[in-house]
C-alpha positions as CSV (number, residue, x, y, z in Angstrom):
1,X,-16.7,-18.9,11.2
2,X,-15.3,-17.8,7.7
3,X,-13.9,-14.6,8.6
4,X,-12.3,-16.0,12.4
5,X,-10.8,-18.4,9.9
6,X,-9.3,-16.2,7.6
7,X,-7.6,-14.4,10.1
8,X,-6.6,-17.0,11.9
9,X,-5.1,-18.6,8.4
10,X,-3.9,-14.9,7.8
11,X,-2.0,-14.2,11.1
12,X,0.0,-17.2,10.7
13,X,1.0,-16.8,7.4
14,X,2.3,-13.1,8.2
15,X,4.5,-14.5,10.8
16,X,5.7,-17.5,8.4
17,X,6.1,-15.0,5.6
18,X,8.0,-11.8,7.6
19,X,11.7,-13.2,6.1
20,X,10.4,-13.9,2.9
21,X,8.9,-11.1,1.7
22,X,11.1,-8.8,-1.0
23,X,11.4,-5.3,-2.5
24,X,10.1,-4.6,-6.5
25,X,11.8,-1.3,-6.5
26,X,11.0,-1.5,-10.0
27,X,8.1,-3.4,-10.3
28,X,5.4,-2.3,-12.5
29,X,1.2,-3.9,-12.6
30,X,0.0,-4.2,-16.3
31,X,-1.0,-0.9,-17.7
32,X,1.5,1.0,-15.2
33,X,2.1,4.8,-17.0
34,X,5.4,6.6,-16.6
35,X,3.8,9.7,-15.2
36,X,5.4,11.0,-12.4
37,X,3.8,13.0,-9.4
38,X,7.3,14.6,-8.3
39,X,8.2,15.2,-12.3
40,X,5.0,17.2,-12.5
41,X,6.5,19.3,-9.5
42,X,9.9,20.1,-10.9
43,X,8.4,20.9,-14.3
44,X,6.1,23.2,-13.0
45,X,8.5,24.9,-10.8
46,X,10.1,25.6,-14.6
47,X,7.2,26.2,-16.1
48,X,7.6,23.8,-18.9
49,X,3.9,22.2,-18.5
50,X,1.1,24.1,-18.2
51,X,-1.5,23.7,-14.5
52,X,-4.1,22.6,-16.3
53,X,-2.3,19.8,-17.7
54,X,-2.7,17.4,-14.8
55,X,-6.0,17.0,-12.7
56,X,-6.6,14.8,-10.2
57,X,-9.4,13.3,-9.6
58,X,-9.6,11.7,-5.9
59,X,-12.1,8.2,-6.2
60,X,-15.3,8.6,-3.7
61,X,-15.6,7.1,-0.5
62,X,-17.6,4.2,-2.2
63,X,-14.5,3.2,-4.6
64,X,-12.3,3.6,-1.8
65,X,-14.2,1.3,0.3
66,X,-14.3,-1.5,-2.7
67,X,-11.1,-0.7,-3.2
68,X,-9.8,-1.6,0.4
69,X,-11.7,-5.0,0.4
70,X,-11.0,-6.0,-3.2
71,X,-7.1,-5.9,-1.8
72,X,-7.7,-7.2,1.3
73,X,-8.7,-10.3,-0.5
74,X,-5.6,-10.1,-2.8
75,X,-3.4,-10.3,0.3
76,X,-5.1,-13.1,2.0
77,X,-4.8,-14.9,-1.3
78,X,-1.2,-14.3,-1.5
79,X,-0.7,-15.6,2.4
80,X,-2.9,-18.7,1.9
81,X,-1.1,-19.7,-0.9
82,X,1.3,-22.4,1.1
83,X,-1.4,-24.0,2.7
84,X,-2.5,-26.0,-0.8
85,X,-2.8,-29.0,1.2
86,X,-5.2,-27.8,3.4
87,X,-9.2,-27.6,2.1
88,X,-10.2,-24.9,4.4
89,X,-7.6,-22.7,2.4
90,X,-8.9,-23.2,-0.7
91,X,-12.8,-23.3,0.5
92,X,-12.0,-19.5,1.9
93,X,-10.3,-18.6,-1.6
94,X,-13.2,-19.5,-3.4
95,X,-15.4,-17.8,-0.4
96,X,-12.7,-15.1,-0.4
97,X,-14.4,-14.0,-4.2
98,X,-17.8,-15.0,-4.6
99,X,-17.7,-12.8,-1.0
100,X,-16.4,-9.7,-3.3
101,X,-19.2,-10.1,-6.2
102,X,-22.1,-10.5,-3.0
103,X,-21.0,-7.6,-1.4
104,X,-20.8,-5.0,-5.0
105,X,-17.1,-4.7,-4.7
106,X,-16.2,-7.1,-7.4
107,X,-16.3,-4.4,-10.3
108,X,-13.2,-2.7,-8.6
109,X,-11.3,-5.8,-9.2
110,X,-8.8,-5.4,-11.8
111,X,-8.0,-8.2,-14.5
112,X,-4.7,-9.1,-12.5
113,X,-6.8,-9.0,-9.6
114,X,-9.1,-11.7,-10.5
115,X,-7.2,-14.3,-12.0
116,X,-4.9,-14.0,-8.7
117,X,-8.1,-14.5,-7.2
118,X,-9.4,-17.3,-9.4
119,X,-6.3,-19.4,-9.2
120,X,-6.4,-22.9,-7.2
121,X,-4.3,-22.5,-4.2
122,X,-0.2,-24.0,-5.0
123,X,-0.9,-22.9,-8.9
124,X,0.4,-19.3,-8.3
125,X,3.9,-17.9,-9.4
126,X,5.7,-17.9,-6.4
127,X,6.3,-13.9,-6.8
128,X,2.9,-12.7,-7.5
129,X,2.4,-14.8,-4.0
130,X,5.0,-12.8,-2.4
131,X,3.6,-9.7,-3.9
132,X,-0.4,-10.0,-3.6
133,X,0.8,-10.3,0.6
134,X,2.3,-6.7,0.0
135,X,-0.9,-5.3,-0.9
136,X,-2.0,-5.6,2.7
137,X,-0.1,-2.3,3.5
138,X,-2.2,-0.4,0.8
139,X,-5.2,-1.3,2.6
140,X,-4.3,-0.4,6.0
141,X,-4.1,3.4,4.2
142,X,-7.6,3.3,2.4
143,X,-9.0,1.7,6.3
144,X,-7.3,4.5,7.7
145,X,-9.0,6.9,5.2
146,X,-12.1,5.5,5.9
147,X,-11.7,5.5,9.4
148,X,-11.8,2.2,10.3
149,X,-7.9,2.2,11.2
150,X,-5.2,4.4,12.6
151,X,-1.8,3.6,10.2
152,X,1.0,1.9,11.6
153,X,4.1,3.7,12.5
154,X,5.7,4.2,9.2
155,X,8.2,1.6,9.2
156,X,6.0,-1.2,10.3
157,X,4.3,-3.6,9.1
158,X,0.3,-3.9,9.6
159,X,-1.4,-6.9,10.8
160,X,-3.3,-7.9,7.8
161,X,-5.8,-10.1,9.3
162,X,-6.4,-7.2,11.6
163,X,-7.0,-5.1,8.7
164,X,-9.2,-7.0,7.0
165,X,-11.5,-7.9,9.7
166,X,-11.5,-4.1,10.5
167,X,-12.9,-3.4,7.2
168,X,-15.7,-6.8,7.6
169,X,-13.9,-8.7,5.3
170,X,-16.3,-11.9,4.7
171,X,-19.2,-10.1,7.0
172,X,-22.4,-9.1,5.5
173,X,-22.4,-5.6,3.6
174,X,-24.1,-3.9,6.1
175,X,-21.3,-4.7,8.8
176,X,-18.2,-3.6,6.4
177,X,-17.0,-0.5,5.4
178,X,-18.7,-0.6,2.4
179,X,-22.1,0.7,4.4
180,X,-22.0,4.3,3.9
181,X,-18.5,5.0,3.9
182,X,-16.6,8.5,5.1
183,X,-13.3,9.1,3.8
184,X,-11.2,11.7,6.0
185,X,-10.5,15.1,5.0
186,X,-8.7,15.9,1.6
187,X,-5.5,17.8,3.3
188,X,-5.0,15.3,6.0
189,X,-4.6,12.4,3.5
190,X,-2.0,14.6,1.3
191,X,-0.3,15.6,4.4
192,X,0.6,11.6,5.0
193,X,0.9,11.4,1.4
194,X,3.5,14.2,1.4
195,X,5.0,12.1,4.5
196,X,5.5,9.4,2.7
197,X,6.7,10.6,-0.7
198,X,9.4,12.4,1.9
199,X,10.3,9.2,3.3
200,X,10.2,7.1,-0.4
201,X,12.7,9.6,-1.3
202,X,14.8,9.1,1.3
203,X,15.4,5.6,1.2
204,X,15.7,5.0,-2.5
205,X,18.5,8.0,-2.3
206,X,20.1,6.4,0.4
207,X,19.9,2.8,-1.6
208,X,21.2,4.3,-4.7
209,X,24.1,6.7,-2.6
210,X,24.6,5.3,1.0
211,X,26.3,7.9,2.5
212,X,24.4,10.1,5.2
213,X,23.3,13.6,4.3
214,X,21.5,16.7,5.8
215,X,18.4,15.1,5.5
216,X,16.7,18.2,7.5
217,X,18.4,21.0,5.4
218,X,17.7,19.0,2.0
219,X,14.0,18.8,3.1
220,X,13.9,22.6,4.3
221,X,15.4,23.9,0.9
222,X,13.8,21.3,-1.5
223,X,12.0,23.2,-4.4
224,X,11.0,20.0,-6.4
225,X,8.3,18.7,-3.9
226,X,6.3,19.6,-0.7
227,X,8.7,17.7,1.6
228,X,8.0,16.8,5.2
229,X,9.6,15.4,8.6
230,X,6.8,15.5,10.7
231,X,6.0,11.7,11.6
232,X,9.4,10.8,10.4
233,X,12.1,10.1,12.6
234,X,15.7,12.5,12.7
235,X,19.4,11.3,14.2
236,X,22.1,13.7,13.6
237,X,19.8,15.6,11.1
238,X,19.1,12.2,8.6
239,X,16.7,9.8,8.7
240,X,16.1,7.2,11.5
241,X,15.0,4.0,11.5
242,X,14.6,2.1,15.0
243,X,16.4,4.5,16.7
244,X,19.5,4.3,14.7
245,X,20.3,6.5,11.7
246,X,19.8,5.6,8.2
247,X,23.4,4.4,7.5
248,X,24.0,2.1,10.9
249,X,20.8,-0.1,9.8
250,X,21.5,-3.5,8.2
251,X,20.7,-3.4,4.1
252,X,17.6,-6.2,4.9
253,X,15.6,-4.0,6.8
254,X,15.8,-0.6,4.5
255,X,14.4,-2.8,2.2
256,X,11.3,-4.1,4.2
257,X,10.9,-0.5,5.3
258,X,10.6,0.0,1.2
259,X,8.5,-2.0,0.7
260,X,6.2,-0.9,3.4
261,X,6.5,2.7,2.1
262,X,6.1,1.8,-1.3
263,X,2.7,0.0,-0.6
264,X,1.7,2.5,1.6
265,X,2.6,5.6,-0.7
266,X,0.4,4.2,-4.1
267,X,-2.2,4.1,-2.0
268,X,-2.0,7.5,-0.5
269,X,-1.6,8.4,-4.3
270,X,-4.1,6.9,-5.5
271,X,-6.3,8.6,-2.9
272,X,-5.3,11.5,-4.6
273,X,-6.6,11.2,-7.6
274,X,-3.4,10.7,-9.5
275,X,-4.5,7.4,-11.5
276,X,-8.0,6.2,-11.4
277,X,-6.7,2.5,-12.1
278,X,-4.7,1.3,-8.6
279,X,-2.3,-0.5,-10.7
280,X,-1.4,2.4,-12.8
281,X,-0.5,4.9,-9.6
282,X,3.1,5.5,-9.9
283,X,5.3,6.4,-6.7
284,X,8.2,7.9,-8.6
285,X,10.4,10.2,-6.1
């Protein structure tokens, strides 16, 4: 009954939250580094820094899975957050983490992670509310990586509720993802990662300059990155969104799709290997 009601409780905030919801193009966890994935490119395309400078090392399919329900939780906390008023709310909040500790997947929370958790529902800043909702788009990539997901077309949104449950979120351990998890092959999940540092690019360029540009001959001549179109959509060789090129959509919506791509690309990065903390994965462009 927990779990129907938390995506129940889940669904309804999505839909009461879709207007609400805003970009942190510069918004930065605790402990965030300044190390950049595409600055590593262009300096070793000069070679200024040596290979072995930078190693990844990608988390296992365990982490990943503790990792997908620890934000899971995060975005349910963030969506439950108006419904103070109601006890069920608060009962699955406090369900919601003692759930995490049951199951083993507590030690992947993060110290930002758990006081978010641990706060009383209507006590929260009304930004880390807006944010923690967010985080349901990083989890929809590490269900995806485990297999329990396909990803939504890039510029929308995922059903959280339909994420979570996906993963068991609330269900015993041996019915969640956390029971002998798989993660998908190395070089698909840098492909999408490669997609979406593509598509990053593109909007935050566009944000800063809006004018249109050869977004297919940039791509095909870039030196700086492995860019790619595949997945992405192309009118009159720039970027699409809906069907309509980059610069005949409305302002709003580049910035949901931001935020969407921004959740999205940490945690492709993060998959990677290119922070071990999730807070501190970077998705410079």
């Amino acid at each position: 009954m927990i779990r129907a009601t938390c995506a129940v409780v889940c669904h309804v905030r999505t839909l009461s939250l879709l207007g609400e919801r805003r970009h942190r193009l510069n918004a930065t966890e605790p402990g965030r580094t300044a190390r950049r994935r595409s600055e590593v490119w262009r300096r070793d395309a000069m070679a200024e820094v040596p290979e072995e400078e930078f190693s990844p090392t990608p988390p296992d399919a365990d982490r990943v899975a503790a990792r997908a329900m620890v934000l899971s939780a995060v975005s349910c906390r963030g969506l439950i957050e108006k419904d103070a008023l109601d006890p069920g709310a608060e009962e699955l909040r406090r369900n919601a983490l003692a759930w995490l500790e049951s199951v083993g997947a507590a030690d992947e929370m993060e110290a930002h992670e758990a006081a978010l958790l641990s706060t009383p529902l209507g006590q929260l800043d009304p930004k880390l509310a807006r944010d923690a909702t967010w985080r349901s788009e990083g989890a929809v990539v590490l269900a995806w990586a485990l297999s329990y997901s396909e990803l939504p077309p890039v510029h929308a949104e995922c059903d959280p509720a339909d994420v979570a449950n996906a993963l068991g979120f609330l269900d015993e351990r041996a019915n969640t993802a956390l029971d002998c998890p798989r993660l998908r092959a190395s070089d698909e999940i840098e492909r999408w990662a490669n997609v979406y540092l593509t598509l990053h690019w593109r909007l935050r360029e566009y944000l800063r300059r809006p004018d249109p540009i050869d977004f297919t001959s940039y791509v095909s001549d870039c030196t700086w990155g492995p860019l790619r179109l595949d997945e992405l959509d192309i009118v009159d060789g720039d970027l699409a969104i809906d069907g309509a090129r980059i610069d005949d959509v409305e302002h709003r919506r580049l910035r949901h799709v931001l935020s969407i791509t921004q959740e999205r690309h940490q945690a492709l990065n993060w998959l990677l290997g290119w922070e071990q903390l999730y807070s501190e994965v970077t998705t410079d462009t």
